[in-house]
Every structure is written in C-alpha cells, then in structure tokens.
PDB file of N, H, CA, C and O in Angstrom:
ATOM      1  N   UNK A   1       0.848  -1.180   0.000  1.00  0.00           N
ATOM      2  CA  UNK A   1       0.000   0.000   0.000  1.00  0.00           C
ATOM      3  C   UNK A   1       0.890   1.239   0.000  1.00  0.00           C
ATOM      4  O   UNK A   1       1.758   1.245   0.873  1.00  0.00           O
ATOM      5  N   UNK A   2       0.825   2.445  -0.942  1.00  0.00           N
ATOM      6  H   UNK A   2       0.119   2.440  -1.651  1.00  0.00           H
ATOM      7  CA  UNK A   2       1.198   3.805  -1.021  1.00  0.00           C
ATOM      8  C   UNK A   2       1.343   4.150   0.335  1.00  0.00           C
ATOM      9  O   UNK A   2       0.894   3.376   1.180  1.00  0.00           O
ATOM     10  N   UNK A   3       1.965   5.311   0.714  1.00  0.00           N
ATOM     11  H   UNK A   3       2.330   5.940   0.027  1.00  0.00           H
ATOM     12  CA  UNK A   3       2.244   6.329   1.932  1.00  0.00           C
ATOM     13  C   UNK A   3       0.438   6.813   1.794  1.00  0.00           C
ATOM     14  O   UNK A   3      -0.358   6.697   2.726  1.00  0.00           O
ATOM     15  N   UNK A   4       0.161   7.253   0.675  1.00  0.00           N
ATOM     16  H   UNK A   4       0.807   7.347  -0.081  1.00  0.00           H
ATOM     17  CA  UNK A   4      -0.952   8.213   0.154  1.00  0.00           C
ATOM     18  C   UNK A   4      -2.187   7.284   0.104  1.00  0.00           C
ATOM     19  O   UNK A   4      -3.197   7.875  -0.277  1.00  0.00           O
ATOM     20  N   UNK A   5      -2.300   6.408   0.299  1.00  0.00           N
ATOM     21  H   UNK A   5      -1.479   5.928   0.608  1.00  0.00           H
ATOM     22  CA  UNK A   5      -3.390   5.729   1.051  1.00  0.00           C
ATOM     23  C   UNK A   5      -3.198   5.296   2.251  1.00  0.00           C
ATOM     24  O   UNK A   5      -4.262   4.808   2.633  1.00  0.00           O
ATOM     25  N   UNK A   6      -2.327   5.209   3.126  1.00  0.00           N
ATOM     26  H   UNK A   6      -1.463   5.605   2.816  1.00  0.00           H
ATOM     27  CA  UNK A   6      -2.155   5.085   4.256  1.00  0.00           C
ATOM     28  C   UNK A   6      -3.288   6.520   4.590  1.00  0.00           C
ATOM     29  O   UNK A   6      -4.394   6.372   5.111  1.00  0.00           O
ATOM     30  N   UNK A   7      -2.731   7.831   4.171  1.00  0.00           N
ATOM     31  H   UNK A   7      -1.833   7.952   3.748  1.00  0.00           H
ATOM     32  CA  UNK A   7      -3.186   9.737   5.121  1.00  0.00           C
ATOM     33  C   UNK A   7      -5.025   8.843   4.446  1.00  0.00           C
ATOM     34  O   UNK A   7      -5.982   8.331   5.028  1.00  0.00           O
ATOM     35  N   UNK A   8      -4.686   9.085   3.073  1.00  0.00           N
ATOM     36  H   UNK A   8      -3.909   9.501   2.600  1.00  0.00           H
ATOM     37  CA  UNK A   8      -6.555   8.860   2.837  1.00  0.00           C
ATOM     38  C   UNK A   8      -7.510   7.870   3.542  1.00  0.00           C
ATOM     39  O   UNK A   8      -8.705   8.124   3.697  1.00  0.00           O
ATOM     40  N   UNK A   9      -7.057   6.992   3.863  1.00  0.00           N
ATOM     41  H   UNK A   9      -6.086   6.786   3.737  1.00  0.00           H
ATOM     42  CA  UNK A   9      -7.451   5.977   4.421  1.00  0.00           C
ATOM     43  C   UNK A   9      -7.871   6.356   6.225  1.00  0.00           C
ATOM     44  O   UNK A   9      -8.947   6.278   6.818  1.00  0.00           O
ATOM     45  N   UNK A  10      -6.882   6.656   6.560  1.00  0.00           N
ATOM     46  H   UNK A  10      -6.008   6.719   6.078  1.00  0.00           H
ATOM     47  CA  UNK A  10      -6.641   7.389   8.193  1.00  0.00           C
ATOM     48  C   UNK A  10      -7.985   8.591   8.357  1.00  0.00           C
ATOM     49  O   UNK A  10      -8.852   8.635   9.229  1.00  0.00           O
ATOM     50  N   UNK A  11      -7.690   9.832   6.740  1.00  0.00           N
ATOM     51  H   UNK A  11      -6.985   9.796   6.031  1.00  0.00           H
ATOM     52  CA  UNK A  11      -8.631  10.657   7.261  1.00  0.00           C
ATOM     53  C   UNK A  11      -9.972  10.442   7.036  1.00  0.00           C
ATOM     54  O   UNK A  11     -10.943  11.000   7.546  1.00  0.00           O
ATOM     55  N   UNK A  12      -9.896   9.335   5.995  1.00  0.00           N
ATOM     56  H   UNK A  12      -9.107   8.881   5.581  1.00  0.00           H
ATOM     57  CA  UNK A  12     -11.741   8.718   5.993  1.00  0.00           C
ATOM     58  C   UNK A  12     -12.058   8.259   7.496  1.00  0.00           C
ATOM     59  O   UNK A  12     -13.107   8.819   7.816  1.00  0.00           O
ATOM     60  N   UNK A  13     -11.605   7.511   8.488  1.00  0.00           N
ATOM     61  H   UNK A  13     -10.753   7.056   8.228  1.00  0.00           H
ATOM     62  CA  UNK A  13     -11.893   7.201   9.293  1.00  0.00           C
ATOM     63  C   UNK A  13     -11.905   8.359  10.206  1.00  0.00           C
ATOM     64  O   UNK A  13     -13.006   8.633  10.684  1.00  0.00           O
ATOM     65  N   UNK A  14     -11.022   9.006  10.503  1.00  0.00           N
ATOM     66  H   UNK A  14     -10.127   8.784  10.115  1.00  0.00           H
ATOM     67  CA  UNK A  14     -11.404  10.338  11.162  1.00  0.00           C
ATOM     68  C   UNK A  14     -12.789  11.127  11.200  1.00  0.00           C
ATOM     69  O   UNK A  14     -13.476  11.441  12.172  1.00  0.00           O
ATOM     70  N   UNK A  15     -13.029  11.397   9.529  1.00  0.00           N
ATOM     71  H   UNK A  15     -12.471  11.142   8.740  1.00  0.00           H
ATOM     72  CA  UNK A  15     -13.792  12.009   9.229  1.00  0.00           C
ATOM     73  C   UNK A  15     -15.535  11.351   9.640  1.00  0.00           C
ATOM     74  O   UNK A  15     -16.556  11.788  10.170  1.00  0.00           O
ATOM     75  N   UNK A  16     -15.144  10.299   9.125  1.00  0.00           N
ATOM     76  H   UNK A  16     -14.314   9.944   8.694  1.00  0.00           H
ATOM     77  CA  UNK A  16     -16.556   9.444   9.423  1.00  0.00           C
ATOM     78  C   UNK A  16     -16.710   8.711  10.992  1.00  0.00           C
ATOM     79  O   UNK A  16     -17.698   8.170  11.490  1.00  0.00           O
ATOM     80  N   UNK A  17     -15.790   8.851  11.367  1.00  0.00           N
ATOM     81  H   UNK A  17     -14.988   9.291  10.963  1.00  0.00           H
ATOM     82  CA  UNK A  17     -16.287   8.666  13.443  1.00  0.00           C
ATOM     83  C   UNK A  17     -16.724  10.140  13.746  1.00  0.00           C
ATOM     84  O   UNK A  17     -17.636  10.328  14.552  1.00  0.00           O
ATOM     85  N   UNK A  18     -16.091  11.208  13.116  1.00  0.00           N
ATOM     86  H   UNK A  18     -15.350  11.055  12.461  1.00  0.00           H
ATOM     87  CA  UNK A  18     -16.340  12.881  13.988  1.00  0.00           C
ATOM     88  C   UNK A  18     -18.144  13.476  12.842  1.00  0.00           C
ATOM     89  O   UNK A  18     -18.940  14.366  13.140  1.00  0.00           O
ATOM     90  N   UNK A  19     -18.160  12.872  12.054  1.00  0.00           N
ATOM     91  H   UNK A  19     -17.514  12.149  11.812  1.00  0.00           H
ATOM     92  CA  UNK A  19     -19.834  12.942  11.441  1.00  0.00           C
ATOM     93  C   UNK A  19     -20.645  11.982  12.196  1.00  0.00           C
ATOM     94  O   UNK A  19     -21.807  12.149  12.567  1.00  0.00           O
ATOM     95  N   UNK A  20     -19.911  10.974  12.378  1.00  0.00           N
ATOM     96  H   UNK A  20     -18.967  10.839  12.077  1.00  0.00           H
ATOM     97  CA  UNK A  20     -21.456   9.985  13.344  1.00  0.00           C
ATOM     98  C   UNK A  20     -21.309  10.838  14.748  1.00  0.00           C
ATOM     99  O   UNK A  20     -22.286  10.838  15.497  1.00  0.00           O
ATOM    100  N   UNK A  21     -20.752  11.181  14.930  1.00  0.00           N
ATOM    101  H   UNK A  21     -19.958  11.181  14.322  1.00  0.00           H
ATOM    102  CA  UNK A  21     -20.969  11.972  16.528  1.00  0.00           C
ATOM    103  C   UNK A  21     -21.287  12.970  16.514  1.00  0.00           C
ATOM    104  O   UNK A  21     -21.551  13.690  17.476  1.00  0.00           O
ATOM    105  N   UNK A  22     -21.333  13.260  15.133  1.00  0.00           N
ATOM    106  H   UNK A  22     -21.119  12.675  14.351  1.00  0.00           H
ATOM    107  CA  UNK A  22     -22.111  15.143  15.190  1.00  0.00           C
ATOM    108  C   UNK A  22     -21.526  16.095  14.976  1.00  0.00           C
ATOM    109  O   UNK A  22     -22.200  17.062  14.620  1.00  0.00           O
ATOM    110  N   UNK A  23     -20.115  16.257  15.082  1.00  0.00           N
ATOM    111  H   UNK A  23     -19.568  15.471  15.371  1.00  0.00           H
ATOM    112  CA  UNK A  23     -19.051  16.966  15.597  1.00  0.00           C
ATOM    113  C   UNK A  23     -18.892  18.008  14.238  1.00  0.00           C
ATOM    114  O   UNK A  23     -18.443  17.514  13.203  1.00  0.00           O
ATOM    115  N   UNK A  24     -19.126  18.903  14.256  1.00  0.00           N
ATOM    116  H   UNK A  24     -19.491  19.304  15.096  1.00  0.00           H
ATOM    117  CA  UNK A  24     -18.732  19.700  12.820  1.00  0.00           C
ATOM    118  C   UNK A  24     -17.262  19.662  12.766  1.00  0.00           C
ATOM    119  O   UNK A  24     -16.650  19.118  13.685  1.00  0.00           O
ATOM    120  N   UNK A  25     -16.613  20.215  11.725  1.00  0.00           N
ATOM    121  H   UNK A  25     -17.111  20.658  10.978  1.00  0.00           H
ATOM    122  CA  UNK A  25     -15.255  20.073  11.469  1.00  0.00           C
ATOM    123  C   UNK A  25     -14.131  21.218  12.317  1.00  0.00           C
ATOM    124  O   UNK A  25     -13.143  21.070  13.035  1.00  0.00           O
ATOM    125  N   UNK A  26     -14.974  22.506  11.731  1.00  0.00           N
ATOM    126  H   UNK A  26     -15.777  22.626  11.147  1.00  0.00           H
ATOM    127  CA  UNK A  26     -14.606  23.959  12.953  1.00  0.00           C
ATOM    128  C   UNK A  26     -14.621  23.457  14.927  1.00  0.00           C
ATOM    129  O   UNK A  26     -13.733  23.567  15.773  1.00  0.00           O
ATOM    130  N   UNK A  27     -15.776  23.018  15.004  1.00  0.00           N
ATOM    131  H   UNK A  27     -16.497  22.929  14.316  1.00  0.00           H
ATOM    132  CA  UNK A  27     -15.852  22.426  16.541  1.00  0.00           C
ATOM    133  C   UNK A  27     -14.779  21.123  16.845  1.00  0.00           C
ATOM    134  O   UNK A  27     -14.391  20.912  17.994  1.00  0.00           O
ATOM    135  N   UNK A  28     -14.371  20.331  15.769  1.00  0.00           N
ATOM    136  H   UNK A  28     -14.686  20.502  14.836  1.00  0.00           H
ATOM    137  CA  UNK A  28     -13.466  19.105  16.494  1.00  0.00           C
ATOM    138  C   UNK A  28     -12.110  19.824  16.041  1.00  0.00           C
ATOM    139  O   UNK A  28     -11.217  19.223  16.638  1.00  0.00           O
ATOM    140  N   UNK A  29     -11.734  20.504  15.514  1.00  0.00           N
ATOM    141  H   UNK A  29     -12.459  20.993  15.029  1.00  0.00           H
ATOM    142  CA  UNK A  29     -10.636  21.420  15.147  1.00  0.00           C
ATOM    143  C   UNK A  29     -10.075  22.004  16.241  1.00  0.00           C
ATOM    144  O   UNK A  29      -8.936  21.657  16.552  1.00  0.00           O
ATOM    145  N   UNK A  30     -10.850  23.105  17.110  1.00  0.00           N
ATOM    146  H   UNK A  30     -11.776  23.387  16.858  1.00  0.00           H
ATOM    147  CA  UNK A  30     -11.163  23.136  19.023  1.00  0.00           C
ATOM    148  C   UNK A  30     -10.050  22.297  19.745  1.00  0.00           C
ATOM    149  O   UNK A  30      -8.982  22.412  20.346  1.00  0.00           O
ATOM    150  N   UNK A  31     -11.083  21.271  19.255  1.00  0.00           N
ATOM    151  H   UNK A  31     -11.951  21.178  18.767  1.00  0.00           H
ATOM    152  CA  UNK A  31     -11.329  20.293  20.157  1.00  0.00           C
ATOM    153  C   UNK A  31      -9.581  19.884  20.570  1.00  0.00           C
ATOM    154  O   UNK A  31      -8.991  19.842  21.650  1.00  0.00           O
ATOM    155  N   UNK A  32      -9.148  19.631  19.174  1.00  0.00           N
ATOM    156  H   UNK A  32      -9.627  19.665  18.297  1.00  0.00           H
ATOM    157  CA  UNK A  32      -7.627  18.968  19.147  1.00  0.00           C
ATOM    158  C   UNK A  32      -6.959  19.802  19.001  1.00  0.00           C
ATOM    159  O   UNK A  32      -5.875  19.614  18.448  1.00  0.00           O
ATOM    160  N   UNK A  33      -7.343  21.058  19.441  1.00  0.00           N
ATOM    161  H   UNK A  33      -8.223  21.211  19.891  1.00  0.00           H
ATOM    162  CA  UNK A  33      -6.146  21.796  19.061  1.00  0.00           C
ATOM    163  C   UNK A  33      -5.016  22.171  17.944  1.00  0.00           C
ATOM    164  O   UNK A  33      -3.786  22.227  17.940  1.00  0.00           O
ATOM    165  N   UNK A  34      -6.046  22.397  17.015  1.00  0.00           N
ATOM    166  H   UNK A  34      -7.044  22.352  17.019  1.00  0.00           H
ATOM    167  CA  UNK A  34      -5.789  22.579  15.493  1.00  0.00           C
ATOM    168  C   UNK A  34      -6.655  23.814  14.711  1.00  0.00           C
ATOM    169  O   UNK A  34      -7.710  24.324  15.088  1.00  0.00           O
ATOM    170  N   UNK A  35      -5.885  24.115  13.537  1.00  0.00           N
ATOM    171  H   UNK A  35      -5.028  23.700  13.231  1.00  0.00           H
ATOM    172  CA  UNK A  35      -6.878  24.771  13.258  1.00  0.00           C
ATOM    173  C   UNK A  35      -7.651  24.300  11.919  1.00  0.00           C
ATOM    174  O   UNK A  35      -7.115  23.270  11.509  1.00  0.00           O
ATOM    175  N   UNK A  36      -8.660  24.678  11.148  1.00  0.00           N
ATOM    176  H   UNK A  36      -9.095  25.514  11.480  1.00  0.00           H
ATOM    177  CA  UNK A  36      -9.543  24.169  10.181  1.00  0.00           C
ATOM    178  C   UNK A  36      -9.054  23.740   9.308  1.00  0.00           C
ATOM    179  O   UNK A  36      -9.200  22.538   9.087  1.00  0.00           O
ATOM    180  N   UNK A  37      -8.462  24.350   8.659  1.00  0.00           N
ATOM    181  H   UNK A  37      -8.343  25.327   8.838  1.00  0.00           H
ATOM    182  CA  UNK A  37      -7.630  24.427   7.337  1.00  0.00           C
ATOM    183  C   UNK A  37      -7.141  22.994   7.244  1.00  0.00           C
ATOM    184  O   UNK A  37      -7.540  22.237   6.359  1.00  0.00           O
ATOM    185  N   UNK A  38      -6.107  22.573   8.345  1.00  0.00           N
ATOM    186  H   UNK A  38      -5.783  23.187   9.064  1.00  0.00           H
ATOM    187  CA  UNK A  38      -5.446  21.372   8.604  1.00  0.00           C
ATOM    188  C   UNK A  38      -6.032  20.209   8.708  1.00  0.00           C
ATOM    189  O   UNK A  38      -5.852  19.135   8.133  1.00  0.00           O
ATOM    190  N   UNK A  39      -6.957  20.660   9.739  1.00  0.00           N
ATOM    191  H   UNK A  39      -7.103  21.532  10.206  1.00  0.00           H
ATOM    192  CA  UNK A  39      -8.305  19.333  10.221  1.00  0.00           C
ATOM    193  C   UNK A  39      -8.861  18.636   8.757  1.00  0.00           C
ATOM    194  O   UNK A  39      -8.920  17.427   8.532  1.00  0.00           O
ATOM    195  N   UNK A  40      -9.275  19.801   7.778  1.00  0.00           N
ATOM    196  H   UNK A  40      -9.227  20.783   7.961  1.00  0.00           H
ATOM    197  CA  UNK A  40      -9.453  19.378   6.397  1.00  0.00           C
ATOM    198  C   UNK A  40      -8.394  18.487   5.385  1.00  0.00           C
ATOM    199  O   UNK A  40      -8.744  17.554   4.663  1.00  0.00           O
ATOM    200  N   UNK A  41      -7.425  18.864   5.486  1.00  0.00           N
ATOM    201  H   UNK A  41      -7.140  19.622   6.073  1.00  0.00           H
ATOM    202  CA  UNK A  41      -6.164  18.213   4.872  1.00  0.00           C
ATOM    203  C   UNK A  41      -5.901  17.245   5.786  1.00  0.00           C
ATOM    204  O   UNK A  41      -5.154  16.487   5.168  1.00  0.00           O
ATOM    205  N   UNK A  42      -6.078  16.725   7.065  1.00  0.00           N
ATOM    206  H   UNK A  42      -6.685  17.342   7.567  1.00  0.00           H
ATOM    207  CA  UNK A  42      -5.809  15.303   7.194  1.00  0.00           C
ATOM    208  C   UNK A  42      -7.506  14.392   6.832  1.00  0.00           C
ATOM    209  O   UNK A  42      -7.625  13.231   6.441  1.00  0.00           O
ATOM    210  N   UNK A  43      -8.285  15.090   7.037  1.00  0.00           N
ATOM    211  H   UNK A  43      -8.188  16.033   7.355  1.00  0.00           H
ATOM    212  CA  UNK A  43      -9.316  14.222   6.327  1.00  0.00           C
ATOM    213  C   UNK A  43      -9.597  13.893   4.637  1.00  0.00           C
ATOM    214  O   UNK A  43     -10.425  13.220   4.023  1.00  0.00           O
ATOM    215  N   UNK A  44      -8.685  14.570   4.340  1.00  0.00           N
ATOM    216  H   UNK A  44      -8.013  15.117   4.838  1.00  0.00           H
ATOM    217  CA  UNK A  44      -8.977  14.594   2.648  1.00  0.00           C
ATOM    218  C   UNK A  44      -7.452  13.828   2.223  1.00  0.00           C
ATOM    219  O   UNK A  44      -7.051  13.506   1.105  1.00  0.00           O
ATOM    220  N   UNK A  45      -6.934  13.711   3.270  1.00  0.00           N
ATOM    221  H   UNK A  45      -7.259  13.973   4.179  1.00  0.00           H
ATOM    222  CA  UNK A  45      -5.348  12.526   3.471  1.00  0.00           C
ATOM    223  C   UNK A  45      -4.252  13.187   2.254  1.00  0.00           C
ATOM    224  O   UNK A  45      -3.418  12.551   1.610  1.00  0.00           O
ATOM    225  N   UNK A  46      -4.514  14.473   2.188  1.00  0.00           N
ATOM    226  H   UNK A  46      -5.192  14.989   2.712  1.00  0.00           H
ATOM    227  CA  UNK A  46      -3.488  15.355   1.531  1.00  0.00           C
ATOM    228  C   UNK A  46      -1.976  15.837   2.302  1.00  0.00           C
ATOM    229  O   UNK A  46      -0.941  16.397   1.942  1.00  0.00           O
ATOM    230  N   UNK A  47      -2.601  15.185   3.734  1.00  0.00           N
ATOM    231  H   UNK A  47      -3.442  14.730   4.027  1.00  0.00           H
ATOM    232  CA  UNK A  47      -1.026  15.785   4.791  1.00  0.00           C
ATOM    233  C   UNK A  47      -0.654  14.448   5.750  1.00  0.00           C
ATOM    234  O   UNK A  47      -1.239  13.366   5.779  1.00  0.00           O
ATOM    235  N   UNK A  48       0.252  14.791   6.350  1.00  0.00           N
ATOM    236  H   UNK A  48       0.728  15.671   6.327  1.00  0.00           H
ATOM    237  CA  UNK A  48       0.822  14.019   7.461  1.00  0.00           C
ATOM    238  C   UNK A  48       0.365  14.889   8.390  1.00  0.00           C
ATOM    239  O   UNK A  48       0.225  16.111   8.379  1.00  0.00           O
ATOM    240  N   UNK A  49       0.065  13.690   9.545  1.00  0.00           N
ATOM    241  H   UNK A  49       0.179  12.696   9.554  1.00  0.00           H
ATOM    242  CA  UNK A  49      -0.426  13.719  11.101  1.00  0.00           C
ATOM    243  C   UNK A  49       0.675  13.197  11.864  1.00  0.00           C
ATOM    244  O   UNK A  49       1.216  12.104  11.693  1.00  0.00           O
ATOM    245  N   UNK A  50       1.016  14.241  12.886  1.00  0.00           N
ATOM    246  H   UNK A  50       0.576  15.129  13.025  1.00  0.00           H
ATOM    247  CA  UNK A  50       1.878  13.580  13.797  1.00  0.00           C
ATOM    248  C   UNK A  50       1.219  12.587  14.754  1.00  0.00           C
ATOM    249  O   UNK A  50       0.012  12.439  14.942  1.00  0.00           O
ATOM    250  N   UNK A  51       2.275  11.910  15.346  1.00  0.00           N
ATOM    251  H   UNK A  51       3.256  12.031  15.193  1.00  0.00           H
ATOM    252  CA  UNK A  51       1.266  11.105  16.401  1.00  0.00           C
ATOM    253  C   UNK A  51       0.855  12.196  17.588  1.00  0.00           C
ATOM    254  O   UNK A  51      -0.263  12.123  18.098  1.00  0.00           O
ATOM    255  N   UNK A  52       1.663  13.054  17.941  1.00  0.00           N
ATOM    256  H   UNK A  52       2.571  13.113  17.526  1.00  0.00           H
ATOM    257  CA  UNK A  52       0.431  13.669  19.252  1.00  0.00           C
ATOM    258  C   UNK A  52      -0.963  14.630  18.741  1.00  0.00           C
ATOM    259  O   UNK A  52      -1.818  15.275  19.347  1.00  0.00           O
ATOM    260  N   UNK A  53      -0.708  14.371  17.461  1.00  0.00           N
ATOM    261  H   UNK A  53      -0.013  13.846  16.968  1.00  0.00           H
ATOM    262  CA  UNK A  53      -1.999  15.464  17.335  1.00  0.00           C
ATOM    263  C   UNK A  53      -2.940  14.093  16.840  1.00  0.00           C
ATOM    264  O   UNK A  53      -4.136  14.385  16.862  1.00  0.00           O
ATOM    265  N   UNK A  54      -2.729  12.931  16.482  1.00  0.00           N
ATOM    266  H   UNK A  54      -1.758  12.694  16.464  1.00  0.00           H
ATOM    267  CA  UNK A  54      -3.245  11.096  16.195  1.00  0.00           C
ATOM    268  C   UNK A  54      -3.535  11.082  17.437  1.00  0.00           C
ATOM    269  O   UNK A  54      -4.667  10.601  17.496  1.00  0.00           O
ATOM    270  N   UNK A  55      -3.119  11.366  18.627  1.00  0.00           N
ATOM    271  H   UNK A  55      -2.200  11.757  18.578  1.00  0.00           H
ATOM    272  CA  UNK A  55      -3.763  11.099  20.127  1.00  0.00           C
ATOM    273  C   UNK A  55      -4.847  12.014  20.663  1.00  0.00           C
ATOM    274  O   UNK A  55      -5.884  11.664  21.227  1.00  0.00           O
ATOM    275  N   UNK A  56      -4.448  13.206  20.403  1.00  0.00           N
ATOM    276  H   UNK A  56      -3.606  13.490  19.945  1.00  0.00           H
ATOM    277  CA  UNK A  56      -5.925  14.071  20.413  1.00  0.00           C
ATOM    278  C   UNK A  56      -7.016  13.922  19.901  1.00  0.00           C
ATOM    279  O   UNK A  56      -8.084  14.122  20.481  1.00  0.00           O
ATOM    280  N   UNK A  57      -6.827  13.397  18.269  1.00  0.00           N
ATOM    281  H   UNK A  57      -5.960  13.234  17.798  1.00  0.00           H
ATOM    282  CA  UNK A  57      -8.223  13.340  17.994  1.00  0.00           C
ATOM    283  C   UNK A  57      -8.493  12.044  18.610  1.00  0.00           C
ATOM    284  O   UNK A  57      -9.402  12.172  19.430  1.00  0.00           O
ATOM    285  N   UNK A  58      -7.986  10.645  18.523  1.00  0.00           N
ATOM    286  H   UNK A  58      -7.247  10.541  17.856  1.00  0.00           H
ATOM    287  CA  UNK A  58      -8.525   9.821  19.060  1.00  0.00           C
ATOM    288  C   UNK A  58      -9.282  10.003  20.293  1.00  0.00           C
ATOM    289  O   UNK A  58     -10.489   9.845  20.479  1.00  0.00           O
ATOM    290  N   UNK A  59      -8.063  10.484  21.375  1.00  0.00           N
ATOM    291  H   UNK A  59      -7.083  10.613  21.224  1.00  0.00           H
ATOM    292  CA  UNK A  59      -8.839  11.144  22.757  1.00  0.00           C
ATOM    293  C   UNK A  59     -10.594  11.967  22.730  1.00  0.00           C
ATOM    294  O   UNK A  59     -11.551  11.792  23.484  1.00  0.00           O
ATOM    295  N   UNK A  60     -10.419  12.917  21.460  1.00  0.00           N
ATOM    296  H   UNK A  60      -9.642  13.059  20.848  1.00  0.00           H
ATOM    297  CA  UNK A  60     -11.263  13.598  21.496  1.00  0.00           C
ATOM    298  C   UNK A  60     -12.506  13.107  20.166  1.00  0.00           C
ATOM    299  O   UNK A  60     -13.446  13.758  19.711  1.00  0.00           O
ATOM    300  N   UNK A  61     -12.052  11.795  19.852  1.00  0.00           N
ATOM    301  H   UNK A  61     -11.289  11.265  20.223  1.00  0.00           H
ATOM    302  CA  UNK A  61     -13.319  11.143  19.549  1.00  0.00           C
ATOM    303  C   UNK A  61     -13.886   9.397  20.715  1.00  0.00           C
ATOM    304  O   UNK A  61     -14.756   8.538  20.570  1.00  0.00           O
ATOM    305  N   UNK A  62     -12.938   9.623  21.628  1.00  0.00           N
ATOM    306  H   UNK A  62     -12.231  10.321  21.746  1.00  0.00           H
ATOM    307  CA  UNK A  62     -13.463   8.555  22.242  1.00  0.00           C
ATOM    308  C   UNK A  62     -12.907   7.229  22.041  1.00  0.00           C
ATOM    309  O   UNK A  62     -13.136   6.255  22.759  1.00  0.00           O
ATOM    310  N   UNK A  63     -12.129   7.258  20.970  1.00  0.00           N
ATOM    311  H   UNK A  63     -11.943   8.048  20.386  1.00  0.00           H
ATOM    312  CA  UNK A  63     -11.104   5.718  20.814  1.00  0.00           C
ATOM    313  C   UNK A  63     -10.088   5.533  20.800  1.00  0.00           C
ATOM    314  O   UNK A  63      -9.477   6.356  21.480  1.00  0.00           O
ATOM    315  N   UNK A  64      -9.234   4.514  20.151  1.00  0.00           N
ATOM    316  H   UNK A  64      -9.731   3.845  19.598  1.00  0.00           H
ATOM    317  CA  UNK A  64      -8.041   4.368  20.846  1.00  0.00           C
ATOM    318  C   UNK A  64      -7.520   4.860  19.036  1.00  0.00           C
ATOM    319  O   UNK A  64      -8.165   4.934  17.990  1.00  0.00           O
ATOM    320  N   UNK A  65      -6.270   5.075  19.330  1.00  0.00           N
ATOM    321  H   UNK A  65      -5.746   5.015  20.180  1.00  0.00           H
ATOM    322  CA  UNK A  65      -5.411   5.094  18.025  1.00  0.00           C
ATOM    323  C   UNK A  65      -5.564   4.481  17.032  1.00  0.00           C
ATOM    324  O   UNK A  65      -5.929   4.800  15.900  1.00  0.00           O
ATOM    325  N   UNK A  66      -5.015   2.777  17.879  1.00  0.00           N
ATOM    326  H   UNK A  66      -4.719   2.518  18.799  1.00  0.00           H
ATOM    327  CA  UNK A  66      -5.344   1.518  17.024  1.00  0.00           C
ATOM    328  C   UNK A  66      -6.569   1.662  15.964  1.00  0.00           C
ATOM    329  O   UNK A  66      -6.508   1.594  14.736  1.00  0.00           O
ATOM    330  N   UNK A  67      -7.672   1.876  16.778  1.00  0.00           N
ATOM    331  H   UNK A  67      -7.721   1.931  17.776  1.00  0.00           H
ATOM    332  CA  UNK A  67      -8.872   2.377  15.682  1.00  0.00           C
ATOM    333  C   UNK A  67      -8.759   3.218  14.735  1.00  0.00           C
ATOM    334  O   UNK A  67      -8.984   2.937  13.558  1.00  0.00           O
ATOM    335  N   UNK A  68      -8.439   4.213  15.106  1.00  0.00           N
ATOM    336  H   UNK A  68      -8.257   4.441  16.062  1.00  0.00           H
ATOM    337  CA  UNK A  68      -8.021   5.085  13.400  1.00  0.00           C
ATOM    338  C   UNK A  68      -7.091   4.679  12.381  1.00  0.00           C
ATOM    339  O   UNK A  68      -7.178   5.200  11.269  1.00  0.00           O
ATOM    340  N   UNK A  69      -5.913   3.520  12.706  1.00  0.00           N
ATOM    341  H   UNK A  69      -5.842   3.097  13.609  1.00  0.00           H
ATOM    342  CA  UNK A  69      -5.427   3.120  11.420  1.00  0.00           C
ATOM    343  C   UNK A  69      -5.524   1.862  11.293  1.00  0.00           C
ATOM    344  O   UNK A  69      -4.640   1.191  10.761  1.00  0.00           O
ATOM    345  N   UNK A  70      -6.615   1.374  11.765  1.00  0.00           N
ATOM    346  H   UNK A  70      -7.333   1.919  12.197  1.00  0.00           H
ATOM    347  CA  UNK A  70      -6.870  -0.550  11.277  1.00  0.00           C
ATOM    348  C   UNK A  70      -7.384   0.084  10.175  1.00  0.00           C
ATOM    349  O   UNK A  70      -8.134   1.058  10.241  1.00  0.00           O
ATOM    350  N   UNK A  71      -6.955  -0.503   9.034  1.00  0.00           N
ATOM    351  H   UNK A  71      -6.345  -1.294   8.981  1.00  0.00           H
ATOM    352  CA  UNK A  71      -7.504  -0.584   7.483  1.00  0.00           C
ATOM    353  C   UNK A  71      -7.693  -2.139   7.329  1.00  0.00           C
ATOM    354  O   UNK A  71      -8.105  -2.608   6.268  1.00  0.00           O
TER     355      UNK A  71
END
C-alpha cells in the first residue's frame, strides 16, 4: 500500500467517526487543538499527522489510536 493511502485511508476514518458523533469540522478542530484548514487536509489525506496530534483526535473522539489506522 502507497504512503498516500495510508493519510486517505486514516482521514476517511477520522472524518466518518467525527460525522457519526455530530461533531462539525470547525468544533473538532477546538477540540484537538488545530486549526480548520489542517483538520481538512488530514481528512482529505493530503497531509501528514503527527502522532500527538493522532492522540488528540482519538482522545477527542473517544477511541483508541489503534482504531483510526486498522484498514
């Protein structure tokens, strides 16, 4: 598997745990301590995520890491 389906892959799952919970994109942006712009580019898997900002959102969607990159 590409590097570049690894980010796309990661930010589909991001994206689709923080829509089943409601979470607009501006509000979970907040949340992790990020700002919009970015929050968008790891869901559209155009960027790299470090792991402490990979622990925030997990934290701040309620799961563990592991969950955001089981493909």
């Amino acid at each position: 598997m590409e590097s570049n389906d690894y980010k796309v892959k990661l930010g589909k799952n991001i994206r689709e745990l923080r829509t089943s919970q409601g979470i607009s994109q501006r509000r979970f942006a907040l949340m992790v301590g990020t700002n919009q712009t970015y929050l968008w580019r790891i869901e559209k898997g155009t960027t790299n995520v470090g792991i402490d900002l990979l622990y925030r959102i997990a934290r701040a969607l309620d799961v563990r890491v592991r969950d955001l990159i089981d493909f």
